[in-house]
ZAGUGU-997335 format. One line per 5 residues: number of its first residue (from 1); their letters; for each residue x, y, z of N, C-alpha, C. Coordinates in steps of 0.001 Angstrom, whole numbers. Example, Ala and Ser with C-alpha at 12.3 -4.5 7.8 and 13.67 -1.06 7.14 Angstrom:
! ZAGUGU-997335
1 = as = 13190,-5690,7800,12300,-4500,7800,13200,-3300,7800; 12850,-2250,7080,13670,-1060,7140,12900,30,7870 .
***
This chain:
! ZAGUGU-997335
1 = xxxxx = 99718,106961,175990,100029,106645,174594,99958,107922,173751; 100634,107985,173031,100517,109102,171958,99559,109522,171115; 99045,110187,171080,97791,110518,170040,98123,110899,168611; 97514,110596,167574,97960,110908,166425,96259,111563,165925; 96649,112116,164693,95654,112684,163703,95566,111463,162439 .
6 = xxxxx = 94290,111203,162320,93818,110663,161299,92608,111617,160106; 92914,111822,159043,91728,112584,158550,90951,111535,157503; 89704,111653,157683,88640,110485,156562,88518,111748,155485; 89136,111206,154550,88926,112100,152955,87595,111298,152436; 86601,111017,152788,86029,109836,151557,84630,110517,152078 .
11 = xxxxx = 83968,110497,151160,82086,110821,150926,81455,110167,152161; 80291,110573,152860,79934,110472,153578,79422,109132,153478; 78327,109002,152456,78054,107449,152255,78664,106408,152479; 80302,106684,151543,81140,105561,151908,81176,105423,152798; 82196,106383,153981,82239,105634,155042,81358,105302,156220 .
16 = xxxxx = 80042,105215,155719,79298,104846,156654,78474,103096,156454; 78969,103066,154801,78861,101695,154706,80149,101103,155137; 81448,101483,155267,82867,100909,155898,82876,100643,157400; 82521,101938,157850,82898,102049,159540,81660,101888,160088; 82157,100954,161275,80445,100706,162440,80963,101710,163566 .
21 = xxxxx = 80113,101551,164117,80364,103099,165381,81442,102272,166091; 81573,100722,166412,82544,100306,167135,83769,100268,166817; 84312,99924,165625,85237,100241,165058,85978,101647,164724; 85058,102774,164735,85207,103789,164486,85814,104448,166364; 85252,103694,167453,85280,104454,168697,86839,103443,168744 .
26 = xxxxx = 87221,102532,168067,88545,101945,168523,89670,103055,168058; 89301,103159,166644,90240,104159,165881,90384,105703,166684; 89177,105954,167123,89194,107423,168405,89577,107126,169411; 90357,106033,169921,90845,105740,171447,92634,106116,171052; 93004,106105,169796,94307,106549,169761,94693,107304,168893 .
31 = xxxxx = 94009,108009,168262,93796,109039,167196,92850,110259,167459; 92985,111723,167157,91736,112349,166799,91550,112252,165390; 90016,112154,165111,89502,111864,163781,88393,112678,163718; 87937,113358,162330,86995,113913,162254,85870,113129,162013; 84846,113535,162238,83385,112826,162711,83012,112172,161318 .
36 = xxxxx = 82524,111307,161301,81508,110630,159828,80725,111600,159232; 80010,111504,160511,78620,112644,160116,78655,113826,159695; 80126,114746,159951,80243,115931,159709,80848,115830,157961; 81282,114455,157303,81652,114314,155958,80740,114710,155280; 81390,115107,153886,80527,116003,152871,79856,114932,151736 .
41 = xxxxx = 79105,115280,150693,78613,114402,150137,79592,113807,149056; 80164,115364,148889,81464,114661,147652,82802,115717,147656; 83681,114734,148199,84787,115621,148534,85851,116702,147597; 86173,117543,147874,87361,117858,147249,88482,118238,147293; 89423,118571,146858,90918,118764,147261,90882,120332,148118 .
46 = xxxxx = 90282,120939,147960,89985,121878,149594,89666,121256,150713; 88575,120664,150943,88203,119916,151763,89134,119120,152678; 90304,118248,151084,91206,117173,151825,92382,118205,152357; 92353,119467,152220,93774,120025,152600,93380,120482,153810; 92216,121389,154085,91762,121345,155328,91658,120412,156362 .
51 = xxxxx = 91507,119222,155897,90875,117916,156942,92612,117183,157277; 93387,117170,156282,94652,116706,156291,95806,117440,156958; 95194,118866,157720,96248,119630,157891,96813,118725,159951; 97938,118991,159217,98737,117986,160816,98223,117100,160763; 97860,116159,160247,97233,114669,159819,98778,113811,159850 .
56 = xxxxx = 98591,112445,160286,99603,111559,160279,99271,110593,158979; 97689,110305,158841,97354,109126,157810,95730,109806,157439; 96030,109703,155977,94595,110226,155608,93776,108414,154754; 92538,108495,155161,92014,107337,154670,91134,108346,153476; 91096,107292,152722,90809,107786,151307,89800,106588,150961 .
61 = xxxxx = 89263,106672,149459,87822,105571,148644,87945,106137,147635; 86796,105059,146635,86803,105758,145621,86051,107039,145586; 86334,107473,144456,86092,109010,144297,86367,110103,145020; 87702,109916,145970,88550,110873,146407,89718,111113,145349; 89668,112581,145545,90518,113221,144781,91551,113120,144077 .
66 = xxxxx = 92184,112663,143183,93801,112252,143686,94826,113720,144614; 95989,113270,144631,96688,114401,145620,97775,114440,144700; 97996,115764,144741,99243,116406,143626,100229,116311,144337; 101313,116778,143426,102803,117225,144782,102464,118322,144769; 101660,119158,144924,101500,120378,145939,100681,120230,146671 .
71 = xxxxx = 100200,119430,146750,99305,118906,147831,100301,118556,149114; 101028,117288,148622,101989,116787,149619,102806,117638,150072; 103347,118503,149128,104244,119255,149448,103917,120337,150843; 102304,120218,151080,102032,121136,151722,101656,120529,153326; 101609,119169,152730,101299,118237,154107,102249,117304,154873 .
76 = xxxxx = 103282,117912,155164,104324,117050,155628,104466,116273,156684; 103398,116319,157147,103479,115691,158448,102613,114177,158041; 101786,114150,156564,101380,113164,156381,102468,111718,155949; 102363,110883,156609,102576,109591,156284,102132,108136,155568; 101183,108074,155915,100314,107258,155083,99083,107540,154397 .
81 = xxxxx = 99010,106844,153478,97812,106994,153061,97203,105656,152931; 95505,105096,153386,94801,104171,153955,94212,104213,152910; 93878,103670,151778,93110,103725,150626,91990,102730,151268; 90501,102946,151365,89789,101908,151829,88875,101307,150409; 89453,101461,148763,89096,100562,147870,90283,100068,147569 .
86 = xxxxx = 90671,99997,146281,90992,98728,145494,92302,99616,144931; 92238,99967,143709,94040,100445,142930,93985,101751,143557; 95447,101463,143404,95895,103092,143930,96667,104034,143152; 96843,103520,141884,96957,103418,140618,97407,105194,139968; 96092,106049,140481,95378,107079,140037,95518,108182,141271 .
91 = xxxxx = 96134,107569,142409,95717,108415,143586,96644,109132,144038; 97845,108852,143407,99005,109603,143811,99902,110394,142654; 100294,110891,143060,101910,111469,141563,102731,110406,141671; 103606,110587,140583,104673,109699,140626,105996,110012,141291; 106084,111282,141680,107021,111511,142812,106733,110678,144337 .
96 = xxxxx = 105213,110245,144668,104911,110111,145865,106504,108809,145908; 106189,107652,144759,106891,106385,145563,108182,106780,145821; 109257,107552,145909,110163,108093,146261,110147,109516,147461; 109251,109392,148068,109365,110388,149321,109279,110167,150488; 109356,108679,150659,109358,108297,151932,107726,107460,153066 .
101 = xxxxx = 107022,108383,152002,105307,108234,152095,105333,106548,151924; 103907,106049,153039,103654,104883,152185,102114,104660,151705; 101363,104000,151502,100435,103339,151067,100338,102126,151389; 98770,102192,151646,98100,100723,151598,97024,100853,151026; 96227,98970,151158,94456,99422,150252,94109,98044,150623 .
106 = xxxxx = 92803,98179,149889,91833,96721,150603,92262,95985,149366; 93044,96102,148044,92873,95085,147228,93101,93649,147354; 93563,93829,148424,93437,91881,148837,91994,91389,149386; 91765,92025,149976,90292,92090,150408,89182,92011,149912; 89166,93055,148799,88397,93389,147315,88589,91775,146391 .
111 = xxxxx = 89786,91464,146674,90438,90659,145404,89618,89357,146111; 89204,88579,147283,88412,87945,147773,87019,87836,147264; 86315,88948,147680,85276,89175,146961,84988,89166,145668; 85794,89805,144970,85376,88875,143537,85883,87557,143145; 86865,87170,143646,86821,85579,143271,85713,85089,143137 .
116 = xxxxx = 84626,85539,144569,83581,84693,144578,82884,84658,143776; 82331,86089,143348,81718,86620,142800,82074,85543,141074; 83103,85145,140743,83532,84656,139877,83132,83770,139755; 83272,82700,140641,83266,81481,141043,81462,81294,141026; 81045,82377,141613,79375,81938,141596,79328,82029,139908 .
121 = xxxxx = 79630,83256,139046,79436,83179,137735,79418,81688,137150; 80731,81183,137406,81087,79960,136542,80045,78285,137143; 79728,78777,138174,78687,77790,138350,77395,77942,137607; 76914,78843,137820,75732,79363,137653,75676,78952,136341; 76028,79280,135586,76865,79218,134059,76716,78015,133502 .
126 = xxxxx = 77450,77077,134132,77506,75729,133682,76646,74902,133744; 75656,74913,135065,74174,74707,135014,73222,75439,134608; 73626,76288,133413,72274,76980,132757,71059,77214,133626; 71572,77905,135323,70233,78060,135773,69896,79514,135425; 70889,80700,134840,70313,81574,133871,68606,81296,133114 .
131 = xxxxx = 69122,80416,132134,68274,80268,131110,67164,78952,131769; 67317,78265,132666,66570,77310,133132,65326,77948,134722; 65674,79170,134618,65115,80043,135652,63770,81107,134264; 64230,81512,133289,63855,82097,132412,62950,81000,131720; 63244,79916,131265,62213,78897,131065,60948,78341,132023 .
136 = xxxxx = 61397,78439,133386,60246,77974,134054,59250,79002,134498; 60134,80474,134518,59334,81776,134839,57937,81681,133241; 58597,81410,132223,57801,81232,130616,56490,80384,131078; 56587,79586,132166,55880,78233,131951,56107,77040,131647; 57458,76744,131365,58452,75619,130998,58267,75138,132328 .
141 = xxxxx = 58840,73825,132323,59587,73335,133140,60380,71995,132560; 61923,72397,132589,62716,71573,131766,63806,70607,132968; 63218,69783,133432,63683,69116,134350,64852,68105,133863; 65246,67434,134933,66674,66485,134481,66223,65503,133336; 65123,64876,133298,64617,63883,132702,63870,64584,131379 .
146 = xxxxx = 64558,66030,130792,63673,66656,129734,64688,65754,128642; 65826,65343,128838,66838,64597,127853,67531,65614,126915; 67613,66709,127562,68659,68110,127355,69506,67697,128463; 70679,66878,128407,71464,66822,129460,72707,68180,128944; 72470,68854,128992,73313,69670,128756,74059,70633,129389 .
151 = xxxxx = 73459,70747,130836,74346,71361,131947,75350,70952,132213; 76347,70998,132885,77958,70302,133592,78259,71321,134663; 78930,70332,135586,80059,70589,136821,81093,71087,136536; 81612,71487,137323,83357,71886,137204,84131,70624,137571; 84021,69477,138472,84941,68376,138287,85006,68127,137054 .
156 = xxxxx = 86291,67768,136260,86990,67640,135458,87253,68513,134186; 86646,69579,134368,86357,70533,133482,88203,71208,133446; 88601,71645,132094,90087,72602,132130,89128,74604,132263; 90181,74620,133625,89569,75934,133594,90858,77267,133327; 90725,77936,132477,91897,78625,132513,91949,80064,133298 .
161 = xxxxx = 92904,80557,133451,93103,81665,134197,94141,82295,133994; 93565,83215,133512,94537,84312,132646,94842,86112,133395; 96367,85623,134147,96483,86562,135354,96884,86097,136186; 97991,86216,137479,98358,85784,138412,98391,86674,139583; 97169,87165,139512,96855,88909,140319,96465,88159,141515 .
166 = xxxxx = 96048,89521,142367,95401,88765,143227,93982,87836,143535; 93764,88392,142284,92115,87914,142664,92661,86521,141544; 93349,86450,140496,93455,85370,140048,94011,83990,140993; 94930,84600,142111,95385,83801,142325,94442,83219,143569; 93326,83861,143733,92177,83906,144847,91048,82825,144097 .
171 = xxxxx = 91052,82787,142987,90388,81825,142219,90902,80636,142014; 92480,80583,142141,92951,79424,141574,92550,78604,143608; 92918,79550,144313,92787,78657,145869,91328,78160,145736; 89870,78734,145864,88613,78895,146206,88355,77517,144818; 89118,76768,143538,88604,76208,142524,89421,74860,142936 .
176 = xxxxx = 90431,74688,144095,90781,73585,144111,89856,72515,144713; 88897,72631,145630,88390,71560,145726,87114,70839,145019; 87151,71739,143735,85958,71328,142761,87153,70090,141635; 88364,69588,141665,88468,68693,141191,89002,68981,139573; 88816,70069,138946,89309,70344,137561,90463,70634,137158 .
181 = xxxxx = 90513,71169,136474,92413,71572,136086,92415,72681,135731; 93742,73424,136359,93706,74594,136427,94960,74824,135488; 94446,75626,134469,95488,76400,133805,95398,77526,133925; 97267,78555,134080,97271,79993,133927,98134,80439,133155; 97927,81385,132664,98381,82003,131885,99139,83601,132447 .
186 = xxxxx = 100479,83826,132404,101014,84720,133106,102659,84996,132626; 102480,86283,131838,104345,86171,131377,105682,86511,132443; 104966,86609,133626,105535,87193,134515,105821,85754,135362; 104977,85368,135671,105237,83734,136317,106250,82749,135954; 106969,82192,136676,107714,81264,136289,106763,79527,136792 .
191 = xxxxx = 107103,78856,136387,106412,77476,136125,106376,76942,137349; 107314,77050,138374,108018,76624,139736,106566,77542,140667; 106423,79109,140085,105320,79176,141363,104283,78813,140505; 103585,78400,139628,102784,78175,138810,102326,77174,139365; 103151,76262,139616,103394,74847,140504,102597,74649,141855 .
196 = xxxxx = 103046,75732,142435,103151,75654,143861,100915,76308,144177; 100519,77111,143000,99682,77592,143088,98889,76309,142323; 99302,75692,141826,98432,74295,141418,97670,74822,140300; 98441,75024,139459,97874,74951,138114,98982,74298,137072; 98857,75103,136007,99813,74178,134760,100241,75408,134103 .
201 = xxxxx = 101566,76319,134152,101484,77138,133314,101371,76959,131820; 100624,78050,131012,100767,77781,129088,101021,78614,128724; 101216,78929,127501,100834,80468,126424,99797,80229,126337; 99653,81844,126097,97916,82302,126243,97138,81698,125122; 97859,81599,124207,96530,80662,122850,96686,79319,123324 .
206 = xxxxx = 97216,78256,123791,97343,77252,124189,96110,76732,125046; 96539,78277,126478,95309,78028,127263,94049,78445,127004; 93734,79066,125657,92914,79549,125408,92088,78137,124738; 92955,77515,123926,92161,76432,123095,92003,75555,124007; 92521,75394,125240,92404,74241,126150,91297,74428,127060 .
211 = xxxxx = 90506,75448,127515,89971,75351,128488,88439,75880,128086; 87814,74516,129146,86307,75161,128916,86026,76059,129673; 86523,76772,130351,86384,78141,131320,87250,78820,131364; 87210,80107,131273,88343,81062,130694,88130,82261,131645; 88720,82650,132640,88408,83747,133694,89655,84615,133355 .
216 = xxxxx = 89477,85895,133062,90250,86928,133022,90373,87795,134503; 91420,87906,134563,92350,88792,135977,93474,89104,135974; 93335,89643,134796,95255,90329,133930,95347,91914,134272; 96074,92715,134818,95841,94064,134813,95683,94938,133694; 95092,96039,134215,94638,97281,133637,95451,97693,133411 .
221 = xxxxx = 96639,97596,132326,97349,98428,131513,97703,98462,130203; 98394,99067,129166,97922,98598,127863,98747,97515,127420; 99797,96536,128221,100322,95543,127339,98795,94449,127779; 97759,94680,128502,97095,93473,128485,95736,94525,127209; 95590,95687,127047,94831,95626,126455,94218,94680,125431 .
226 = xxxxx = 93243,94261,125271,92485,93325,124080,93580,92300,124080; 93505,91914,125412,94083,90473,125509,93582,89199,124784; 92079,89723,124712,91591,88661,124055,91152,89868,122856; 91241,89143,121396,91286,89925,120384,90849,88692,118661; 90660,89411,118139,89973,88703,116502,90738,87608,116029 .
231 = xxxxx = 92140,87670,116728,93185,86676,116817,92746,85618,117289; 92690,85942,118777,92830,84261,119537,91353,84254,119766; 90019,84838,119684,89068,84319,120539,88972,83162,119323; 88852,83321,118495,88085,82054,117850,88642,80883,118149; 89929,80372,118931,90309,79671,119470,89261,79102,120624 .
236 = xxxxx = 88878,79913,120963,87505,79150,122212,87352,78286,121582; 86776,77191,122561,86548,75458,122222,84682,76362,122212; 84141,75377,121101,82453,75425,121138,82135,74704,122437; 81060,76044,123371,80502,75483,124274,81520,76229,126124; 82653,76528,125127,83529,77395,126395,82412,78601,127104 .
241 = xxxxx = 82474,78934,128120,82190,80085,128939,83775,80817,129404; 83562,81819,129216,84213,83121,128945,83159,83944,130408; 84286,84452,131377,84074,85342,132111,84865,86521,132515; 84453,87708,132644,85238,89032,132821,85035,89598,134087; 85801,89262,135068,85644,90424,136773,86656,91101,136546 .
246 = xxxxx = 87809,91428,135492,88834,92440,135853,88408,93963,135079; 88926,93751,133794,88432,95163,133709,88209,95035,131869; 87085,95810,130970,86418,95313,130039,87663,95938,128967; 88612,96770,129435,89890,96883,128536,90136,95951,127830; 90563,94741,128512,90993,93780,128350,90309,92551,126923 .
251 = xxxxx = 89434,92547,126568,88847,91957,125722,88431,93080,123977; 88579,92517,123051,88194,93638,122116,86489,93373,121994; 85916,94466,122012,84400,93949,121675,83960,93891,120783; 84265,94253,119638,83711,94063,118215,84902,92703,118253; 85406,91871,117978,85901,90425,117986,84647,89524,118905 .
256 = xxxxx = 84378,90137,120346,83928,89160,120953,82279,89138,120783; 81783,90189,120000,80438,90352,119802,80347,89088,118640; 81428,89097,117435,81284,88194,116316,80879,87009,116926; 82185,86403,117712,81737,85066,118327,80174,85111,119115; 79665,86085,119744,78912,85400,120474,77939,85263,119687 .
261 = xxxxx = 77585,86323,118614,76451,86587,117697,77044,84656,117312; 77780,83649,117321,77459,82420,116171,76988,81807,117782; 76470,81869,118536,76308,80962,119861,76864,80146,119640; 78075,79846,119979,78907,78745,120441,79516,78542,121628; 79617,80120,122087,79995,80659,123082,79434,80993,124141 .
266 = xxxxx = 79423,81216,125570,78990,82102,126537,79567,82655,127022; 79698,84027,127533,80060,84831,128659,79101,85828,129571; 80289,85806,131052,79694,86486,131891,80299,87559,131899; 79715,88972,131995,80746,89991,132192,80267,91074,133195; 81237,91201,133867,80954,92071,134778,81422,93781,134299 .
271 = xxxxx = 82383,93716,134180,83070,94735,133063,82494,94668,131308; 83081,96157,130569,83002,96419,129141,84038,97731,129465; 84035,97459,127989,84353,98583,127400,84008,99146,126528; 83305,100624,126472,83355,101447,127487,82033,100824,128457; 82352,101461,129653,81310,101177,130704,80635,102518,131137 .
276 = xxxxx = 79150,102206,131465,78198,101267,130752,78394,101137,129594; 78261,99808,129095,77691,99878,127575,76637,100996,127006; 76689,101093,126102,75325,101899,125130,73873,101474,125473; 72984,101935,125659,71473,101535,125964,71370,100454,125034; 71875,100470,123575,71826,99524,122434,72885,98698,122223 .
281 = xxxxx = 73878,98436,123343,74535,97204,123556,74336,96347,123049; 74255,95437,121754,73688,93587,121927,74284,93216,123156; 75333,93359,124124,75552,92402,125224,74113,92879,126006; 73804,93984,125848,72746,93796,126759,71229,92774,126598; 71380,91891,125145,70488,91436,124669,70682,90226,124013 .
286 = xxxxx = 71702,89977,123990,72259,88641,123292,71926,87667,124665; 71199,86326,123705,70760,85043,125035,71920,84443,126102; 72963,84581,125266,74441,84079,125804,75274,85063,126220; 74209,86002,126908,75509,86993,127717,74986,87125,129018; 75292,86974,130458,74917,87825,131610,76045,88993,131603 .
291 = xxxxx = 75177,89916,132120,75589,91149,132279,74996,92032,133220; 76174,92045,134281,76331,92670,135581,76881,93797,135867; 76723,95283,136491,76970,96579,136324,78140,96906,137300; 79611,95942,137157,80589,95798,137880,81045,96033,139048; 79688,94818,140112,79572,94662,141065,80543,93255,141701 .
296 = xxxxx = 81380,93180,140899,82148,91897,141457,83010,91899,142405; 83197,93455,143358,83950,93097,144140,83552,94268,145070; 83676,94329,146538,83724,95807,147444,82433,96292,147515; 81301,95531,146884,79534,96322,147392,78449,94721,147620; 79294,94470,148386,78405,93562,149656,78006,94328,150702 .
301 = xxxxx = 77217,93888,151596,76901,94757,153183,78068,94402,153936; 78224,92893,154131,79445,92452,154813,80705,92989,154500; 80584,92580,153308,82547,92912,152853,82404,94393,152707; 81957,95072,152826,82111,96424,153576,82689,97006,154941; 81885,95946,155500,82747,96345,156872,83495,95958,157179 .
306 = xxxxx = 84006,94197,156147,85202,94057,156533,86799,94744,155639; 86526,95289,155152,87236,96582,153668,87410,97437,155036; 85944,98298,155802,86793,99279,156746,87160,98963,158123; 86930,97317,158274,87800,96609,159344,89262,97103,159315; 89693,96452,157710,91046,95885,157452,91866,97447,157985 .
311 = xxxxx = 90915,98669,156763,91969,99533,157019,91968,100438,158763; 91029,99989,158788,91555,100565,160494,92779,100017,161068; 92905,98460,160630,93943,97703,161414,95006,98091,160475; 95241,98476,159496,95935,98685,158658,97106,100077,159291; 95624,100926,159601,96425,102342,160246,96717,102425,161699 .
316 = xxxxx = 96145,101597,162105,96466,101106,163952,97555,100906,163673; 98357,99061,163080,99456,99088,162735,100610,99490,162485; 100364,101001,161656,101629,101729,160878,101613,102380,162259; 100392,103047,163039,100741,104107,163847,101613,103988,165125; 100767,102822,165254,101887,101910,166781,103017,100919,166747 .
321 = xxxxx = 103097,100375,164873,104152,99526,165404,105117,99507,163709; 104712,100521,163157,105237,100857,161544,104989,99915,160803; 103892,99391,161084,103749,97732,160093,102841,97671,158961; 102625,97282,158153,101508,97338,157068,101645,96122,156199; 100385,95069,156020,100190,94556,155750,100318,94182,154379 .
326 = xxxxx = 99340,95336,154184,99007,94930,152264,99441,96551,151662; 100904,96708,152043,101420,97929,151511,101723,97232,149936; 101426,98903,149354,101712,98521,148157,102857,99723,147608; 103408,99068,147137,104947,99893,146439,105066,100246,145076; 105692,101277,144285,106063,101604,143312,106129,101005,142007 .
331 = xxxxx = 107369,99518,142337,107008,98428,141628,106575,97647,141360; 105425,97510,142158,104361,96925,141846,103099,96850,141293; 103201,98155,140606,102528,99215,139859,101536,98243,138414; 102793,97930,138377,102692,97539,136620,101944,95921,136468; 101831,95585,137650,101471,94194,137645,100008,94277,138586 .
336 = xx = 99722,95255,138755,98413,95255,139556,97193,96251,138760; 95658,95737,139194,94493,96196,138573,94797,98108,138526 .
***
């Protein structure tokens, strides 16, 4: 069989939470690859030109470099590039999608993992075991029979979903057998796949006033900036939960601080803007906010190794049979995180 060159561009750490030695000795049965152990702590575009030279596919993470066109220009023998996070957004020039080069990445993978991550939010949430964990730690104990029935399920609840990304559309699968109604919100969607994904398409203030759960998964670019804004939040129904796994662009925060400062509201956020917040955040202190340091997707132990499962099979694939899974293309730019 033919041997090819693979070079690992990515920090040592990373890929040692990605790759297990077994996976790593599959990828060395038809490739030479440079060692884990010999990776640096934090890479740089010397590093990647050295490690990339006669390279067929360089695997990349976050906080690798991006690559210029003189970079490429200098690496011609490279073909793919194995992104083992999430957008790829940032990682290339805009000459790359016209040179023949391709790309892939774990964002389907990634986009799994935070569904869940979502999905645990909006439970958690609705049974106030936040604040019902914080009461009994006090010395409380506010049991079913305290006559605060004030927790709820997701059967029959309208949950909206604003985004038809991947991870949105990873939420709308993982929320069907809780029984509620799914609304999305998406200008790009037509009603027919809206359909088929089992929800109800709306306009965004529509679904905004309609739903007691409101999950954002709209991309990172500026027509979604402050998607939610001084305009429509006050549309929230009293008592809605509001959650954020995409990116804290997306919401204005002086609008969404007003609402929460009247508690009517809750949200979970995994994202802000800017991130971190300020040491003097109110989200970091307001009763009706959880706030998580945007861990919603790609830093599990598991879904680690299965992130540097995928892209091994990812670059096995292209090398032996030109195939790629979760390639991502040019035009698809504009519609992804």
């Amino acid at each position: 069989m033919k041997r090819y060159k693979v070079g690992l561009v990515l920090e040592k750490m990373l890929a040692e939470s990605l790759f297990s030695a077994g996976d790593m000795s599959f990828l060395t049965s038809i490739a030479d690859v440079n060692p884990i152990q010999a990776l640096p702590e934090t890479v740089s575009r010397e590093y990647m030109m050295e490690t990339l030279e006669g390279a067929d596919v360089a695997i990349t993470c976050w906080r690798t470099p991006a690559f210029t066109e003189e970079m490429l220009r200098s690496l011609p023998r490279l073909r793919l590039i194995a992104h083992a996070a999430g957008s790829v957004k940032n990682l290339v020039p805009p000459s790359f999608w016209t040179s023949g080069r391709r790309i892939t990445s774990n964002a389907p993978v990634i986009a799994e993992d935070v569904a869940q991550t979502t999905l645990a939010l909006i439970l958690t949430s609705l049974k106030q075991l936040w604040q019902l964990n914080a009461s009994t730690a006090a010395g409380e104990w506010k049991g079913g029979e305290s006559g605060a029935f004030t927790t709820r399920r997701l059967d029959g609840l309208s949950v909206g979903i604003v985004g038809a990304s991947l991870v949105g559309r990873e939420v709308l699968r993982i929320l069907q057998p809780f029984h509620c109604r799914l609304l999305l919100a998406d200008p790009y969607l037509s009603p027919l796949e809206a359909e088929n994904l089992g929800a109800e398409l709306l306009p965004l203030e529509d679904l905004i006033r309609q739903s007691d759960v409101l999950t954002l998964h709209a991309p990172a670019n500026e027509d979604c900036r402050h998607i939610l804004n001084a305009q429509n939040l006050p549309l929230l129904r009293d008592g809605a939960l509001l959650v954020n796994t995409a990116r804290g662009m997306l919401i204005d925060e002086a609008a969404l601080l007003r609402e929460l400062r009247t508690g009517r509201i809750m949200a979970c956020l995994d994202v802000t803007d800017p991130e971190p917040p300020a040491p003097d955040s109110p989200l970091r202190t307001l009763p009706n906010v959880v706030l998580t340091p945007h861990i919603a997707g790609g830093h599990t132990q598991n879904g680690r190794r299965m992130m540097g499962r995928n892209i091994l099979i990812e670059t096995y694939n292209f090398l032996v049979k030109g195939a790629l899974k979760f390639e991502v293309r040019g035009d698809m730019l504009r519609h992804m995180a």
